[in-house]
PyMOL Python script that loads the backbone (N, CA, C, O; Angstrom):
from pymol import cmd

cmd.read_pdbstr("""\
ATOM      1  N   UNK A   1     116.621 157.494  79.335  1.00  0.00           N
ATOM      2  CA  UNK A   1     118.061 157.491  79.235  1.00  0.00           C
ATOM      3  C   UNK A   1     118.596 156.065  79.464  1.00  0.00           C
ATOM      4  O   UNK A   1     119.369 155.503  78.688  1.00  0.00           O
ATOM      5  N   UNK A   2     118.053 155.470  80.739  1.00  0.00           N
ATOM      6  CA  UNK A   2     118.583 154.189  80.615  1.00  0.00           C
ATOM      7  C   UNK A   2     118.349 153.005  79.686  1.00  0.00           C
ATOM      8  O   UNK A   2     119.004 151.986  79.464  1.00  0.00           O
ATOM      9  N   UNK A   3     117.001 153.559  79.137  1.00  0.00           N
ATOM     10  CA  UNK A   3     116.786 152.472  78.292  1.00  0.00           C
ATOM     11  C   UNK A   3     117.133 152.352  76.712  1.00  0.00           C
ATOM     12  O   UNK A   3     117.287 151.387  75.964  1.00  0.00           O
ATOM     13  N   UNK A   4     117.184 153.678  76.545  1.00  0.00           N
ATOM     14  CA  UNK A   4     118.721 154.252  75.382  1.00  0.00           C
ATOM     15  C   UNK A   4     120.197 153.292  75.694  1.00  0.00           C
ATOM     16  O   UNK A   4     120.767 152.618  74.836  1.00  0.00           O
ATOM     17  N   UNK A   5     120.524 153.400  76.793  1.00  0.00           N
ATOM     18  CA  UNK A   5     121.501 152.741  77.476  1.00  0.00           C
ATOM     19  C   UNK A   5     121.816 151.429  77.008  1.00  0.00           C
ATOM     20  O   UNK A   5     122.840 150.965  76.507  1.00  0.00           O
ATOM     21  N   UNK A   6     120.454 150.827  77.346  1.00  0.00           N
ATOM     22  CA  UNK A   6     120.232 149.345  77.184  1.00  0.00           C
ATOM     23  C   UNK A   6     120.055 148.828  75.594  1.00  0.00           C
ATOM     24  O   UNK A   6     120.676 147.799  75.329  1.00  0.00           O
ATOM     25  N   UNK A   7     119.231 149.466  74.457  1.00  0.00           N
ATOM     26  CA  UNK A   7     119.216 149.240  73.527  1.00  0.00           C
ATOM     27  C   UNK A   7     120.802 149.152  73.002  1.00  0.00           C
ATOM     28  O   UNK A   7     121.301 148.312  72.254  1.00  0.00           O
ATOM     29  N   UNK A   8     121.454 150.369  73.685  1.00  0.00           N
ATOM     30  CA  UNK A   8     123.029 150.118  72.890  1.00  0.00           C
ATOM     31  C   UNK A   8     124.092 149.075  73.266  1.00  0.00           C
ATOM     32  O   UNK A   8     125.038 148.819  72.521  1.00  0.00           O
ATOM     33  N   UNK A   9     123.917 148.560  74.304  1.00  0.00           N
ATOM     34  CA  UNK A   9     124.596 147.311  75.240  1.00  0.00           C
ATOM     35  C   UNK A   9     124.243 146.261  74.715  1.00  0.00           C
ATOM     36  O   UNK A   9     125.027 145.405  74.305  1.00  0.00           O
ATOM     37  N   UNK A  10     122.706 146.182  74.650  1.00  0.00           N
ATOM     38  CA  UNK A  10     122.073 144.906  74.462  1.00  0.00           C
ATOM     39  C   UNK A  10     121.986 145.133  72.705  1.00  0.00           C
ATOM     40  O   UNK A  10     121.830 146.240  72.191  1.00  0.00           O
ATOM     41  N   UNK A  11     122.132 143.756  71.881  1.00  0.00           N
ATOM     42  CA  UNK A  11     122.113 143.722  70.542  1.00  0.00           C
ATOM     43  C   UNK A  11     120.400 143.023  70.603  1.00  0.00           C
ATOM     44  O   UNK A  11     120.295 142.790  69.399  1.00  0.00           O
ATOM     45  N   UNK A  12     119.198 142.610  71.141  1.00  0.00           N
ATOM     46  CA  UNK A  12     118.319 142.641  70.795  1.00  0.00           C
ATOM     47  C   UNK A  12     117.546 143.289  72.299  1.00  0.00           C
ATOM     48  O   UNK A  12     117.838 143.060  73.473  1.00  0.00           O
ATOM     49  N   UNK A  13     116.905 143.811  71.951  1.00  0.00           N
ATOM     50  CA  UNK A  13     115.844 144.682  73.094  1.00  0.00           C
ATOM     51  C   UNK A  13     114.229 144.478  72.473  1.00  0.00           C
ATOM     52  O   UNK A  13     113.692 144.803  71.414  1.00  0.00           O
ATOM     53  N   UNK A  14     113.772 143.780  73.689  1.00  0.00           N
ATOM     54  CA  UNK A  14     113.521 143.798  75.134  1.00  0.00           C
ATOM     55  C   UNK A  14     113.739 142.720  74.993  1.00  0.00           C
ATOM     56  O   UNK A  14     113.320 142.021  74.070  1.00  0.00           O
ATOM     57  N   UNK A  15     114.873 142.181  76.437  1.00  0.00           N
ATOM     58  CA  UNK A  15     114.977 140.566  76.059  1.00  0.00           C
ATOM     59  C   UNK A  15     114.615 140.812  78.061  1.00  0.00           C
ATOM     60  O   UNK A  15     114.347 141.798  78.747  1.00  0.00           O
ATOM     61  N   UNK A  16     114.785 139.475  78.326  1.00  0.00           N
ATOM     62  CA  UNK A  16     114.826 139.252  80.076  1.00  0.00           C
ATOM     63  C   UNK A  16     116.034 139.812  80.745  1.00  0.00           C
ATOM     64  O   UNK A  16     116.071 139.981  81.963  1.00  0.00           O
ATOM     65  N   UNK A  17     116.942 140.077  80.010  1.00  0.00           N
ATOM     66  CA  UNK A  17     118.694 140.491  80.482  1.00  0.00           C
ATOM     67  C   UNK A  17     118.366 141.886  80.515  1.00  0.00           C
ATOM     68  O   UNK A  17     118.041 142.567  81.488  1.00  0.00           O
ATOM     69  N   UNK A  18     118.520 142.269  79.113  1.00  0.00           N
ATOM     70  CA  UNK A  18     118.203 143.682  79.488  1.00  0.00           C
ATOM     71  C   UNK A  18     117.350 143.980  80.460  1.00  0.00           C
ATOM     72  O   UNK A  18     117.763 144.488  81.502  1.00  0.00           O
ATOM     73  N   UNK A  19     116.614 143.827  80.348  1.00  0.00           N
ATOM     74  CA  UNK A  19     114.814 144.630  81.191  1.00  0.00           C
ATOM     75  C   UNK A  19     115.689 144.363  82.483  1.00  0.00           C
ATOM     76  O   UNK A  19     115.974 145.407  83.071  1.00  0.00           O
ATOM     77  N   UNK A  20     116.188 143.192  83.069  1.00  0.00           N
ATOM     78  CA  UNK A  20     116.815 143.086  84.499  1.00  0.00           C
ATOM     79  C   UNK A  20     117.661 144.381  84.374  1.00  0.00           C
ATOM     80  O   UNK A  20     117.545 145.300  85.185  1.00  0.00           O
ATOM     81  N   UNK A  21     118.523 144.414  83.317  1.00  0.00           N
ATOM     82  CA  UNK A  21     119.341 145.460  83.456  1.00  0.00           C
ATOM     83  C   UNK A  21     119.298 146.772  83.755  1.00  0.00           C
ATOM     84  O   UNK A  21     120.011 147.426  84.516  1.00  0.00           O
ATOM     85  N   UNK A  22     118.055 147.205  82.828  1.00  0.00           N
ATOM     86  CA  UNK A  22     117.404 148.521  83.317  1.00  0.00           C
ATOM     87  C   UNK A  22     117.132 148.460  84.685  1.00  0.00           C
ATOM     88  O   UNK A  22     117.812 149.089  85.496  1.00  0.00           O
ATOM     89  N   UNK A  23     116.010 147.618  85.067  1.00  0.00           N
ATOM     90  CA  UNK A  23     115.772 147.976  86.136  1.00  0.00           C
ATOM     91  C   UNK A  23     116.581 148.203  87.162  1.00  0.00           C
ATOM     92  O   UNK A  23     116.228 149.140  87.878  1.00  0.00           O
ATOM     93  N   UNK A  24     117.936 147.427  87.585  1.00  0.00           N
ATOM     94  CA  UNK A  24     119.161 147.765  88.563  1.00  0.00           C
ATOM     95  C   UNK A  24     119.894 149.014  88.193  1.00  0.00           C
ATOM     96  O   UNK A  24     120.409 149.695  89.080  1.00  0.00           O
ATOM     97  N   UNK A  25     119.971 149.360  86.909  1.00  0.00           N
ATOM     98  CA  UNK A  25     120.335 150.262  86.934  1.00  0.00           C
ATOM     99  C   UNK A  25     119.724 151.700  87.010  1.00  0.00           C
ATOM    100  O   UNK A  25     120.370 152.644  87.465  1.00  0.00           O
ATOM    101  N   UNK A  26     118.691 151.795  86.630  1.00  0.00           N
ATOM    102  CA  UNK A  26     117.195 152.941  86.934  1.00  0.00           C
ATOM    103  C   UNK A  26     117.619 152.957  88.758  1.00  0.00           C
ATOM    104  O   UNK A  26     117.873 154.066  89.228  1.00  0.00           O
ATOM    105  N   UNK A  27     117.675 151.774  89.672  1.00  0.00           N
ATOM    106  CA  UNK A  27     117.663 152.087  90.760  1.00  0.00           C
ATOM    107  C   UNK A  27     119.114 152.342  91.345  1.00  0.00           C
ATOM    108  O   UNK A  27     119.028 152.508  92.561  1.00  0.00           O
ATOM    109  N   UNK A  28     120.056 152.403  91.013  1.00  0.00           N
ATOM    110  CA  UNK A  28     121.663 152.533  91.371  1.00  0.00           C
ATOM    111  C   UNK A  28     121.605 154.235  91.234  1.00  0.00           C
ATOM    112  O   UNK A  28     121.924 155.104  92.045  1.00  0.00           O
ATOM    113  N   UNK A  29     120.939 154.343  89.550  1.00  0.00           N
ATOM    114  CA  UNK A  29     120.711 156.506  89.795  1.00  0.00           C
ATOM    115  C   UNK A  29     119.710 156.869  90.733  1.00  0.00           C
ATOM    116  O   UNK A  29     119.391 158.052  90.855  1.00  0.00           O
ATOM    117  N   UNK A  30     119.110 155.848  91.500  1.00  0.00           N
ATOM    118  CA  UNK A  30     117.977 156.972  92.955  1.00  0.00           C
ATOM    119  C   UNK A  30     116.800 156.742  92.065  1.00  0.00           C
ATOM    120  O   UNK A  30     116.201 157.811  92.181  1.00  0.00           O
ATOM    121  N   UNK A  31     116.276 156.188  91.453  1.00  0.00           N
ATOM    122  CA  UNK A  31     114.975 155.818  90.545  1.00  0.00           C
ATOM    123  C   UNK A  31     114.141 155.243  91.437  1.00  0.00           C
ATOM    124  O   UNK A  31     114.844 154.526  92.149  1.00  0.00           O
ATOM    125  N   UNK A  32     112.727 155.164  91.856  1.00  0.00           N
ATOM    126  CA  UNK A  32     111.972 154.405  92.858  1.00  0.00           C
ATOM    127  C   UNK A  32     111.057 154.113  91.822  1.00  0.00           C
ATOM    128  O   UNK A  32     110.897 154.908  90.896  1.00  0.00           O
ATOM    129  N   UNK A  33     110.119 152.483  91.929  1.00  0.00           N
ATOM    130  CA  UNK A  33     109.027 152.504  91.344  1.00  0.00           C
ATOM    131  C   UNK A  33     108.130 152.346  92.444  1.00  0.00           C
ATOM    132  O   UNK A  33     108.334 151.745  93.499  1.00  0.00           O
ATOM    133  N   UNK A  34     107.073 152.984  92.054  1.00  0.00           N
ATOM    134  CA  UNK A  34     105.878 152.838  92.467  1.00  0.00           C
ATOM    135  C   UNK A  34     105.382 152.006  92.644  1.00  0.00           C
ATOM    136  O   UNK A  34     105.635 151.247  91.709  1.00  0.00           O
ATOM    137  N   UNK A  35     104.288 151.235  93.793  1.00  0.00           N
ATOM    138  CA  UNK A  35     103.740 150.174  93.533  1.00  0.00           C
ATOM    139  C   UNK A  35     102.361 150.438  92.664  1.00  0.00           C
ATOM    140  O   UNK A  35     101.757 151.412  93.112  1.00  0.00           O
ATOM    141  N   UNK A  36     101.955 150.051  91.961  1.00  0.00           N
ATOM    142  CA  UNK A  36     100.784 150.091  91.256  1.00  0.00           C
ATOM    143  C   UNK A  36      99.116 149.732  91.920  1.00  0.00           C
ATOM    144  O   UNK A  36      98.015 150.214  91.652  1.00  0.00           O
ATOM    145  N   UNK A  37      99.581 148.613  92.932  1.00  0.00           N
ATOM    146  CA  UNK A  37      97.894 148.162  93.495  1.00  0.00           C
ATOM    147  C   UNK A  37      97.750 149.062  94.463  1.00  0.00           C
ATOM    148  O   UNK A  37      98.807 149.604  94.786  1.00  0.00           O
ATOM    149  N   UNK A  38      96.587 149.479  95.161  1.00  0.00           N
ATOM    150  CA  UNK A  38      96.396 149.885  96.107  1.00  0.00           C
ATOM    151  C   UNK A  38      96.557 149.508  97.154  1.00  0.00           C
ATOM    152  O   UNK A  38      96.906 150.105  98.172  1.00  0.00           O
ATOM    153  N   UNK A  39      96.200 148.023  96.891  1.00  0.00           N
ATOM    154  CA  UNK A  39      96.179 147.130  98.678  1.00  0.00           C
ATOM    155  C   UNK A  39      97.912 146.929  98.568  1.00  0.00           C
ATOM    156  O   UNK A  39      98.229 146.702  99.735  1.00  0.00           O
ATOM    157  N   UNK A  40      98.933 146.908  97.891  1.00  0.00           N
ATOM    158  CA  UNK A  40     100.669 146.488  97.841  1.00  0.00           C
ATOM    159  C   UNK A  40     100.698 147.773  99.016  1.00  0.00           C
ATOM    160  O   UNK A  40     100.908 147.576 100.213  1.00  0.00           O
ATOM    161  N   UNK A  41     100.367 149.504  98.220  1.00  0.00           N
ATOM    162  CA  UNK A  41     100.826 150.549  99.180  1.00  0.00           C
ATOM    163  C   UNK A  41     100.484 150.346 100.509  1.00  0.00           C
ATOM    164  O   UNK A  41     101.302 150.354 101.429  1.00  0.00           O
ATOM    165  N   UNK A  42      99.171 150.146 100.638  1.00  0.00           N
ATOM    166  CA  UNK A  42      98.504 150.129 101.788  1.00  0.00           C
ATOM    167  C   UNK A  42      99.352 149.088 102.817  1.00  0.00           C
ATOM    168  O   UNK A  42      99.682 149.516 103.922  1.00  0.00           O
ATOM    169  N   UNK A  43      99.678 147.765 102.434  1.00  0.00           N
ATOM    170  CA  UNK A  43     100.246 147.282 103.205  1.00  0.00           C
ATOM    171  C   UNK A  43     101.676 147.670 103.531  1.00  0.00           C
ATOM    172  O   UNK A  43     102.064 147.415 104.671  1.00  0.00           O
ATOM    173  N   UNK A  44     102.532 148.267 102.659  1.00  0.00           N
ATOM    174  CA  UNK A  44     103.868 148.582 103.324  1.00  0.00           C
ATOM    175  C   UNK A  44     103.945 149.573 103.798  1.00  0.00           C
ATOM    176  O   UNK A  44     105.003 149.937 104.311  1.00  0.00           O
ATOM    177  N   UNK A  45     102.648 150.476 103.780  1.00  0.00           N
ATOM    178  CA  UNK A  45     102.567 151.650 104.826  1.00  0.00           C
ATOM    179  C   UNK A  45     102.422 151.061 106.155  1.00  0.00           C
ATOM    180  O   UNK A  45     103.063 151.466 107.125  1.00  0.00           O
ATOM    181  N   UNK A  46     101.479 149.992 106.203  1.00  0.00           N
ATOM    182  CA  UNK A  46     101.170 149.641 107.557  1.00  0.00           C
ATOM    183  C   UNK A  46     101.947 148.983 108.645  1.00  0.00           C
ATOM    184  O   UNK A  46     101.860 148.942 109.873  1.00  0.00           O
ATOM    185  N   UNK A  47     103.145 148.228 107.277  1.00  0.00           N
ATOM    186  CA  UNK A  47     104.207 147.362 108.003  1.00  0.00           C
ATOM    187  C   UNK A  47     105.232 148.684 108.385  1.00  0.00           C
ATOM    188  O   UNK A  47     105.698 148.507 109.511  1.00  0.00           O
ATOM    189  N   UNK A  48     105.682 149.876 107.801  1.00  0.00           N
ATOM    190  CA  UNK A  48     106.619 150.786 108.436  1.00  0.00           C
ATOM    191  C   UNK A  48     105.440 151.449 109.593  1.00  0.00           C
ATOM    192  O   UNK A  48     105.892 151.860 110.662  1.00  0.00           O
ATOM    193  N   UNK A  49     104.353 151.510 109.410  1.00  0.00           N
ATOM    194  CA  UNK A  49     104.103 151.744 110.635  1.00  0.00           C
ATOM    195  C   UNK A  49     104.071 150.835 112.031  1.00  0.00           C
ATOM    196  O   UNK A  49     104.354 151.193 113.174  1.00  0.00           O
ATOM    197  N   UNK A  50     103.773 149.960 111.704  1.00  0.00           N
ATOM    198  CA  UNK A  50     103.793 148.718 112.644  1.00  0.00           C
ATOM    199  C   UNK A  50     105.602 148.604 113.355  1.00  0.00           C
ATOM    200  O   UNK A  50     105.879 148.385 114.535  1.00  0.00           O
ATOM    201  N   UNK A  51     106.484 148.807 112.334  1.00  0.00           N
ATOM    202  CA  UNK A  51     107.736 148.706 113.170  1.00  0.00           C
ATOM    203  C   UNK A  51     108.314 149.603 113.550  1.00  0.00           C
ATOM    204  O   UNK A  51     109.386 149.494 114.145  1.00  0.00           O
ATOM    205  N   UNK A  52     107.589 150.998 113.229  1.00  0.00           N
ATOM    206  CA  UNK A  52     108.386 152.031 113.875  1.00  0.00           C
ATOM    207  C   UNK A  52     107.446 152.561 115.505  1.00  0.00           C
ATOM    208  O   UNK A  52     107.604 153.482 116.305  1.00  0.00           O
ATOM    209  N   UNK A  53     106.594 151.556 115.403  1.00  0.00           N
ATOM    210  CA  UNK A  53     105.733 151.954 117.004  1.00  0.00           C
ATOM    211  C   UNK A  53     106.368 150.397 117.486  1.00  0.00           C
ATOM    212  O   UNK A  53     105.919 150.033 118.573  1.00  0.00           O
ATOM    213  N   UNK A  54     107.167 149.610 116.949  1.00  0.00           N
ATOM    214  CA  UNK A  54     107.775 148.892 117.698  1.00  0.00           C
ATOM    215  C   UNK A  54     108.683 149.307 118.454  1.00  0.00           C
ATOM    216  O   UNK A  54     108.724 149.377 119.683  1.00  0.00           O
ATOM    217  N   UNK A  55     109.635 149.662 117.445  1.00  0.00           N
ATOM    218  CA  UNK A  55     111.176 150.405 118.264  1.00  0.00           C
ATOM    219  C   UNK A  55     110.836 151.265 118.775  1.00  0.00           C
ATOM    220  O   UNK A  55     111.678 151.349 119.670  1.00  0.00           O
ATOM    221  N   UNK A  56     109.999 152.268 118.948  1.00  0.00           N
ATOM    222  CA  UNK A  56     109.493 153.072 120.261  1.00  0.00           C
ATOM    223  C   UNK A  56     109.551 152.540 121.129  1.00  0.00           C
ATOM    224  O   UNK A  56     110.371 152.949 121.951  1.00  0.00           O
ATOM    225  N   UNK A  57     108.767 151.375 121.460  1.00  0.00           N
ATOM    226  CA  UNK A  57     107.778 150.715 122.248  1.00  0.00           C
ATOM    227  C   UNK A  57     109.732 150.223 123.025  1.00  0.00           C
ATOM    228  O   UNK A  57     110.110 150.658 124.112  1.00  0.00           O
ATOM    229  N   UNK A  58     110.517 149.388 122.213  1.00  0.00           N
ATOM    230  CA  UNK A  58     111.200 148.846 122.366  1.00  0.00           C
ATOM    231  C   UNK A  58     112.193 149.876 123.427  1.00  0.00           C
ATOM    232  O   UNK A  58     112.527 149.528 124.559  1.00  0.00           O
ATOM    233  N   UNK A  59     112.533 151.070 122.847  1.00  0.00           N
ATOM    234  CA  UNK A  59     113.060 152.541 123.075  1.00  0.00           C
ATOM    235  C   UNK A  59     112.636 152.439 124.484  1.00  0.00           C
ATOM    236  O   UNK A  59     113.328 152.061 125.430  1.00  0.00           O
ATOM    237  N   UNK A  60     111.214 152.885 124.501  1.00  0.00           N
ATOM    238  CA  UNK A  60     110.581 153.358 125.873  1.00  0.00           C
ATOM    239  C   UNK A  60     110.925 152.045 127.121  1.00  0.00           C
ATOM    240  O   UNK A  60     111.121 152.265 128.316  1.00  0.00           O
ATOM    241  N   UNK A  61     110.926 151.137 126.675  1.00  0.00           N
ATOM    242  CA  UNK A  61     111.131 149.821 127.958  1.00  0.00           C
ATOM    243  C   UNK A  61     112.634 149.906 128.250  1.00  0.00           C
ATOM    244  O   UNK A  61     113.065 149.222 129.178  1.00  0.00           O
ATOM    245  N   UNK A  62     113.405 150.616 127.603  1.00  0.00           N
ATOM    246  CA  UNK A  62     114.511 150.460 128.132  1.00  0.00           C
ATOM    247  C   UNK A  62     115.621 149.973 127.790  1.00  0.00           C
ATOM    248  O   UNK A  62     116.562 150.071 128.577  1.00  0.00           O
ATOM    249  N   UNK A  63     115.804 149.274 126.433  1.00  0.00           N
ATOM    250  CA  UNK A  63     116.965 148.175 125.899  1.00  0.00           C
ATOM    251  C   UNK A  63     116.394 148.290 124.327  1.00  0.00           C
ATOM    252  O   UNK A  63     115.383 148.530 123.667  1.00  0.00           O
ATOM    253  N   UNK A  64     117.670 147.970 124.239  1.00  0.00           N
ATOM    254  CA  UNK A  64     117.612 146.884 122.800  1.00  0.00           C
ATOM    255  C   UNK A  64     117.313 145.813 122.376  1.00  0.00           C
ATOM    256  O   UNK A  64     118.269 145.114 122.711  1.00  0.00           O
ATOM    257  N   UNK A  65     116.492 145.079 121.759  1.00  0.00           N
ATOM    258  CA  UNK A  65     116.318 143.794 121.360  1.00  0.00           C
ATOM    259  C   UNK A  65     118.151 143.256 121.827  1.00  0.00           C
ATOM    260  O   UNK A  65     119.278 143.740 121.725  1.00  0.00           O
ATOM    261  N   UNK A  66     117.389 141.732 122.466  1.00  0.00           N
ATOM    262  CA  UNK A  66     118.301 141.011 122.781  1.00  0.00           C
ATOM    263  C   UNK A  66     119.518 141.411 124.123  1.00  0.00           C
ATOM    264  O   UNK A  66     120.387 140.756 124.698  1.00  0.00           O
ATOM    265  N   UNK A  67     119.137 142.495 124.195  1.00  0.00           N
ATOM    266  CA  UNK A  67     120.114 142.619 125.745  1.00  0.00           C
ATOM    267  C   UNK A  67     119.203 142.296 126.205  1.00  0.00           C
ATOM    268  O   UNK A  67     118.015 142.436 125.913  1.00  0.00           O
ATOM    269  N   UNK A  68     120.221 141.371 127.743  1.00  0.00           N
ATOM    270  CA  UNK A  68     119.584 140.835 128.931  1.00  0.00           C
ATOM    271  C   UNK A  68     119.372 142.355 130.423  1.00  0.00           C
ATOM    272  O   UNK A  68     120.164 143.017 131.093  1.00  0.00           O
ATOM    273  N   UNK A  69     118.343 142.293 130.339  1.00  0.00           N
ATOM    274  CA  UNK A  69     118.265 143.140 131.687  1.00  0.00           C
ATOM    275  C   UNK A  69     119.490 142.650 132.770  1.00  0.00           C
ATOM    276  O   UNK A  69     120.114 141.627 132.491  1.00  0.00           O
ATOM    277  N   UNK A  70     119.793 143.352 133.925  1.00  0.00           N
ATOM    278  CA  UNK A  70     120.855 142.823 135.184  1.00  0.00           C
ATOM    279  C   UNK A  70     119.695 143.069 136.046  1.00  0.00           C
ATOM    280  O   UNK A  70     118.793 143.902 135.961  1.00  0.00           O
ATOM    281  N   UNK A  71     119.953 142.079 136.956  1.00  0.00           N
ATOM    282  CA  UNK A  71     118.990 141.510 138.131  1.00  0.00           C
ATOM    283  C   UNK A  71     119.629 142.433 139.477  1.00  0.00           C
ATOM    284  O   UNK A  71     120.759 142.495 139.961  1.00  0.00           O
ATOM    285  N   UNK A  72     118.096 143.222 139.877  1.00  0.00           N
ATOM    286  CA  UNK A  72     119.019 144.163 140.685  1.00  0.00           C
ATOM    287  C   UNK A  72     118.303 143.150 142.242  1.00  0.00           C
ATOM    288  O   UNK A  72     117.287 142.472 142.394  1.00  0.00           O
ATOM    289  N   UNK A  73     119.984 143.693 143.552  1.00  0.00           N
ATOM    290  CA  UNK A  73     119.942 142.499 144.710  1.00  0.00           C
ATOM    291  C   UNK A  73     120.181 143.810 145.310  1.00  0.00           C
ATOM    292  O   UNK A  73     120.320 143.915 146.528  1.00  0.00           O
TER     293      UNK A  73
END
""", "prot")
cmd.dss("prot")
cmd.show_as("cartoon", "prot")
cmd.util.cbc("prot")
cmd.orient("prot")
């Protein structure tokens, strides 16, 4: 559909404009691409895992990044 879209907007297809075009617009309707390599998935699985046992970690100590603890007297 979008690329129906694009042929009718754009007067020559596939140029670099269009193809940008599709693609922002494929993702504005909720469109996801896939990554294709194995090792791309593998690593952005590991990085959402890596930061969501951060903010736990962060959670469990007590604060938010960047607040100062108060010094108890």
């Amino acid at each position: 559909m979008v690329v129906a879209q694009a042929k009718a907007k754009y007067a020559t297809y596939p140029n670099p404009g269009a193809s940008h075009w599709v693609h922002s617009r494929y993702e504005q309707l909720g469109g996801q691409f896939i990554e294709t390599y194995e090792s791309d998935r593998k690593m952005k699985i590991a990085v959402k895992k890596y930061e969501s046992a951060k903010k736990k970690h962060l959670e469990a100590k007590g604060g938010k990044k960047g607040e100062k603890k108060k010094d108890k007297k």
